[in-house]
VOBATI-640941 format. One record per residue (C-alpha): x, y, z. Coordinates in steps of 0.02 Angstrom, whole numbers, plus 50000, padded with zeros to 5 digits. Each point is the difference from the previous one (the first is absolute). Example, Ala and Ser with C-alpha at 12.3 -4.5 7.8 and 13.67 -1.06 7.14 Angstrom:
VOBATI-640941
<r X="50615" Y="49775" Z="50390"/>
<r X="50069" Y="50172" Z="49967"/>
***
This chain:
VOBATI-640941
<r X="57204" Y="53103" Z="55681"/>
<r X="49825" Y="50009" Z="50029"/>
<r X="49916" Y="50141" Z="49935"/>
<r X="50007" Y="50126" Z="49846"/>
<r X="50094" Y="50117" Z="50134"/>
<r X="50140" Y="49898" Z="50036"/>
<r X="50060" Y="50007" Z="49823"/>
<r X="50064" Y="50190" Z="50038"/>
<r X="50191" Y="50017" Z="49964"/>
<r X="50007" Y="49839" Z="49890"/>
<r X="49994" Y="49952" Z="49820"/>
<r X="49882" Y="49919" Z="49892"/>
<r X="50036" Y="49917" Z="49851"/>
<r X="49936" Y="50023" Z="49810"/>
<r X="50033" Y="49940" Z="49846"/>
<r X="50039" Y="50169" Z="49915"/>
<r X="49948" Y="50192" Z="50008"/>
<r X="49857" Y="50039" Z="49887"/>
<r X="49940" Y="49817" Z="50008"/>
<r X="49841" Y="49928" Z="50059"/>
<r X="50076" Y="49943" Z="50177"/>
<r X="50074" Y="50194" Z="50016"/>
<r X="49826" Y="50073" Z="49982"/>
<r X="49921" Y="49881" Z="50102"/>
<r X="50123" Y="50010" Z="50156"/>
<r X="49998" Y="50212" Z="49981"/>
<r X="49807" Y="49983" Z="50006"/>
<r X="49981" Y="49861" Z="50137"/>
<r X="50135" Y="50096" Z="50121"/>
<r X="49906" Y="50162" Z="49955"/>
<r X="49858" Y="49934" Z="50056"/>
<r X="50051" Y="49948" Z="50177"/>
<r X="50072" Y="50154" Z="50040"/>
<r X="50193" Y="49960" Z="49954"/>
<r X="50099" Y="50119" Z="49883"/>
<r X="50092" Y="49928" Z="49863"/>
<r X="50190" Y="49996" Z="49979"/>
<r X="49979" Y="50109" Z="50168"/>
<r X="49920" Y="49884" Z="50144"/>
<r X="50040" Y="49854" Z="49890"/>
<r X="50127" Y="49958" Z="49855"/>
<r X="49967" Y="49923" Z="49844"/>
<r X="50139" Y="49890" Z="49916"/>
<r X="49997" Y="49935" Z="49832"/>
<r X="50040" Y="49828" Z="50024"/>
<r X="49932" Y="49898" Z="49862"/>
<r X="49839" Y="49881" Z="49956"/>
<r X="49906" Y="49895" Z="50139"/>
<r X="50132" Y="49872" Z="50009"/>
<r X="50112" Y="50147" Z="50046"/>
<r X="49910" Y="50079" Z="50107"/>
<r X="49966" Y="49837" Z="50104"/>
<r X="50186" Y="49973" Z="50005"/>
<r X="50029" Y="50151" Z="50073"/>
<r X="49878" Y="50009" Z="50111"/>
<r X="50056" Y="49822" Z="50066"/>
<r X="50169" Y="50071" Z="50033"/>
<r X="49930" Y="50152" Z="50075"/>
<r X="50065" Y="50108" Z="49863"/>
<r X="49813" Y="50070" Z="49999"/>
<r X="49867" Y="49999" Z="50145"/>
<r X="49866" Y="49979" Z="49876"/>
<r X="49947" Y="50002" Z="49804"/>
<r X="49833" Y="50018" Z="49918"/>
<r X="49927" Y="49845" Z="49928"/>
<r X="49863" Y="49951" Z="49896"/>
<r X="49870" Y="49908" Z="50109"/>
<r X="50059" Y="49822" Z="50086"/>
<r X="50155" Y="49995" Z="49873"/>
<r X="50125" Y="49968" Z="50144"/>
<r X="49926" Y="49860" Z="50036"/>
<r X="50051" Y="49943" Z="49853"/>
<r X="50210" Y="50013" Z="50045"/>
<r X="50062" Y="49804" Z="50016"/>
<r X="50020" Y="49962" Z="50177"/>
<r X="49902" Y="50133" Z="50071"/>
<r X="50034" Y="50182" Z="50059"/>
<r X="49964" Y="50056" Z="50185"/>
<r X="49913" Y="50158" Z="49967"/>
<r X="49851" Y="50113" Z="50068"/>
<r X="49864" Y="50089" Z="49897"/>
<r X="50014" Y="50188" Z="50052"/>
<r X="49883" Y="50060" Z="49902"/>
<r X="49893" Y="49972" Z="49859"/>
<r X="49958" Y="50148" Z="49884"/>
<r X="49811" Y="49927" Z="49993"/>
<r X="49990" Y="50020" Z="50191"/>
<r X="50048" Y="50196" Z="50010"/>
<r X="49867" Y="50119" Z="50061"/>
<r X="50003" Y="50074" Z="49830"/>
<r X="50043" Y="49859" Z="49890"/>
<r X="50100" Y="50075" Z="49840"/>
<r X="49927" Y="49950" Z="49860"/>
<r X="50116" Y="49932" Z="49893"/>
<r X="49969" Y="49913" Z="49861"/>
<r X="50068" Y="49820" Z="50042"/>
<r X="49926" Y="49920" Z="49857"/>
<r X="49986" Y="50078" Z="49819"/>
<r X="49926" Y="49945" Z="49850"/>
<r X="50100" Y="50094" Z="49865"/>
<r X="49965" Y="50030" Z="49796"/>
<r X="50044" Y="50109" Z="49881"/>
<r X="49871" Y="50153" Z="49946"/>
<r X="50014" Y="49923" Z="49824"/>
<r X="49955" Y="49827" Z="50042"/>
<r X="49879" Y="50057" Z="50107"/>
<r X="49918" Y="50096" Z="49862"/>
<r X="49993" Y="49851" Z="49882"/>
<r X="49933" Y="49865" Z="50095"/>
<r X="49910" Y="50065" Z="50142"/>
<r X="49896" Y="49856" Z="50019"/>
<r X="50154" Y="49893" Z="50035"/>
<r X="50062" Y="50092" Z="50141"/>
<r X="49823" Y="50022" Z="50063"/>
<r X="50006" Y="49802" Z="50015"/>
<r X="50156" Y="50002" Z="50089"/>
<r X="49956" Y="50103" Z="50135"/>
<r X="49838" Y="49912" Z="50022"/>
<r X="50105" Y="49841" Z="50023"/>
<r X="50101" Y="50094" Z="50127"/>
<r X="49858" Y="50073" Z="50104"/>
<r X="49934" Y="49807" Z="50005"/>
<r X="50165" Y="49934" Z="50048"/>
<r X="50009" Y="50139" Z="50134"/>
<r X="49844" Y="49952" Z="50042"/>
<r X="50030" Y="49792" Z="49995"/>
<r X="50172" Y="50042" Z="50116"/>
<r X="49912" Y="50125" Z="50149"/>
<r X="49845" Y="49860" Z="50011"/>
<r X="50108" Y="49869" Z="49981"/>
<r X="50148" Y="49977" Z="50107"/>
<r X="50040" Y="49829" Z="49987"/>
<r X="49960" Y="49949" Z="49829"/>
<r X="50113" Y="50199" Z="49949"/>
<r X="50144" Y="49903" Z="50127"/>
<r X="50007" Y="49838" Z="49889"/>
<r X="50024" Y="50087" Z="49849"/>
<r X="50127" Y="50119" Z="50047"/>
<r X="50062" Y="49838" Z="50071"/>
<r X="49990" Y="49928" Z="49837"/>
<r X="50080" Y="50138" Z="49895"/>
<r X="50131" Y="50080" Z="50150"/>
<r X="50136" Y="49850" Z="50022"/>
<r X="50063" Y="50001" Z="50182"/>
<r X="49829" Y="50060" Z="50072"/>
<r X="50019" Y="49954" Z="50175"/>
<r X="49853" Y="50022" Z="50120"/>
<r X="50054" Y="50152" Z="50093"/>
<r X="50011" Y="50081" Z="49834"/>
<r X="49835" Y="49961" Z="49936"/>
<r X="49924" Y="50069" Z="50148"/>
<r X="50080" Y="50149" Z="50035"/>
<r X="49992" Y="50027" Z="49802"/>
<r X="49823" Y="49987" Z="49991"/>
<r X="49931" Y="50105" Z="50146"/>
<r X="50135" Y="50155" Z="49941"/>
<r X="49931" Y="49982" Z="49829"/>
<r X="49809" Y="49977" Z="50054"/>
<r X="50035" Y="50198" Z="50060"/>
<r X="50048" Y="50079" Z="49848"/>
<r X="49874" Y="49891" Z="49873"/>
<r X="49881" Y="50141" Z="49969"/>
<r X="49810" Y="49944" Z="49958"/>
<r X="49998" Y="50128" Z="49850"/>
<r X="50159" Y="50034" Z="49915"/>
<r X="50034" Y="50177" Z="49996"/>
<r X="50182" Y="50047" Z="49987"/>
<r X="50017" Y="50160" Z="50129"/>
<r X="50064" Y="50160" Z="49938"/>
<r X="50084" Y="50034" Z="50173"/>
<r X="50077" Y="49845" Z="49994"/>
<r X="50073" Y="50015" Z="49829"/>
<r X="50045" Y="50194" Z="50043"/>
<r X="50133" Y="49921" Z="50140"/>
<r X="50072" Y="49878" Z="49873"/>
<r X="49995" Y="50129" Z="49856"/>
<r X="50076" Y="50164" Z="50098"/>
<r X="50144" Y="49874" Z="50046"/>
<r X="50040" Y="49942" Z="49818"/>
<r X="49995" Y="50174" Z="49938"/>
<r X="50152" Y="50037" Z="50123"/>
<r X="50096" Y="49893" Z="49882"/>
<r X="49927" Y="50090" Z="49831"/>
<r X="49993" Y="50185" Z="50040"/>
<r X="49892" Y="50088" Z="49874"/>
<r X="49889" Y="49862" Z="49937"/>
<r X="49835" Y="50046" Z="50000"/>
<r X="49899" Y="49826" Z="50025"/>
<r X="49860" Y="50011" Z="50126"/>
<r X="49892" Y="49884" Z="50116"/>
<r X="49847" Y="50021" Z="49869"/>
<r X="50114" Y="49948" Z="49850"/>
<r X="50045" Y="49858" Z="50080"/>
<r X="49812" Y="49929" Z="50061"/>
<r X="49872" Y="49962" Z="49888"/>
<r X="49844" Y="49933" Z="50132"/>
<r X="49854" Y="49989" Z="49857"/>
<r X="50010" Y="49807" Z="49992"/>
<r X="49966" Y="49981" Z="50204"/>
<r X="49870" Y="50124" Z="49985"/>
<r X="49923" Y="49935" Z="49887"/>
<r X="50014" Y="49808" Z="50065"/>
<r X="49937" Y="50071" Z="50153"/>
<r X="49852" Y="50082" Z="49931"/>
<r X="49936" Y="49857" Z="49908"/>
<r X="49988" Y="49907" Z="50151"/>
<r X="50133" Y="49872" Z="49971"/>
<r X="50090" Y="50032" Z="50179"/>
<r X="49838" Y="50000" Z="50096"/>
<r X="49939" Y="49833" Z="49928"/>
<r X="50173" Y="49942" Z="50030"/>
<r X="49995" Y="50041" Z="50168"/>
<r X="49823" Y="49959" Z="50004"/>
<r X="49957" Y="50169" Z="50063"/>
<r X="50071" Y="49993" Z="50173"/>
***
């Protein structure tokens, strides 16, 4: 199997309907011109462990997988990298990585969270100018961290690490509209869900740019 092609009238693997991996595989075959459950079937078959089980015994062709984790599978599993979702020709933005709070806490001590994300644009910005020194502490932190998974870790994640924060309303629109399959009726929306006023602020102060000094 070499391309995204050859993956017609085969099965991929998740770890359940409705989950992250489900949404992520519908989107990714979506965007490379494959139908799913039509031009390609989608088994529930369990968490990545699973998944690389089955795919070992050729149960699956293929499973989505959080960037360089199957690397991480004890004695190595032959594989190749069809695709990356940060490589399509219109990239869906998802978003991989959420900072989450409540509207209450949120309301009560602003100037906490404020200082969180700050810390998390720095880190962002420590890890995409950083590469080895961001290897050696996932190194650090990530037992099992073998070289292949550092590297192929890194340069996935280096993609998706935005400069300025903003969560995307089509991005959460994908992962909303396929929640809402599961709770007919409910009436939460995309701008209930994102509060931006912290990043825009941060970035209007100037805190990014002298960050980044100003590149």
């Amino acid at each position: 199997m070499k391309t995204p092609e050859d993956l017609k009238g085969k099965s991929i693997g998740i770890s359940r309907f409705g989950s992250v991996s489900d949404v992520a595989a519908r989107e990714l075959l979506k965007g490379l011109g494959l139908r799913p459950q039509e031009d390609v079937k989608i088994l529930q078959v369990g968490g990545a462990s699973e998944r690389a089980a089955g795919f070992s015994r050729g149960v699956i062709a293929g499973f989505p997988s959080p960037p360089g984790n199957v690397n991480l599978i004890p004695g190595g599993l032959p594989h190749r990298v069809l695709a990356d979702m940060a490589d399509l020709k219109k990239p869906y933005p998802l978003p991989f990585i959420c900072a989450v709070t409540t509207k209450s806490y949120l309301a009560k001590n602003r100037s906490v969270v404020k200082r969180v994300m700050m810390a998390l644009i720095e880190a962002s910005h420590y890890f995409k100018t950083n590469k080895e020194g961001a290897q050696k502490i996932v190194a650090k932190y990530l037992r099992g961290a073998n070289k292949a998974y550092l590297d192929s870790s890194y340069d996935s994640t280096f993609k998706i690490l935005e400069r300025v924060p903003y969560t995307t309303r089509e991005g959460m629109k994908i992962q909303l509209d396929d929640a809402l399959k599961q709770a007919p009726g409910s009436k939460v929306t995309v701008d209930s869900l994102i509060d931006d006023s912290i990043v825009r602020e941060i970035e209007k102060e100037g805190f990014i740019d002298r960050i980044y000094g100003r590149q």
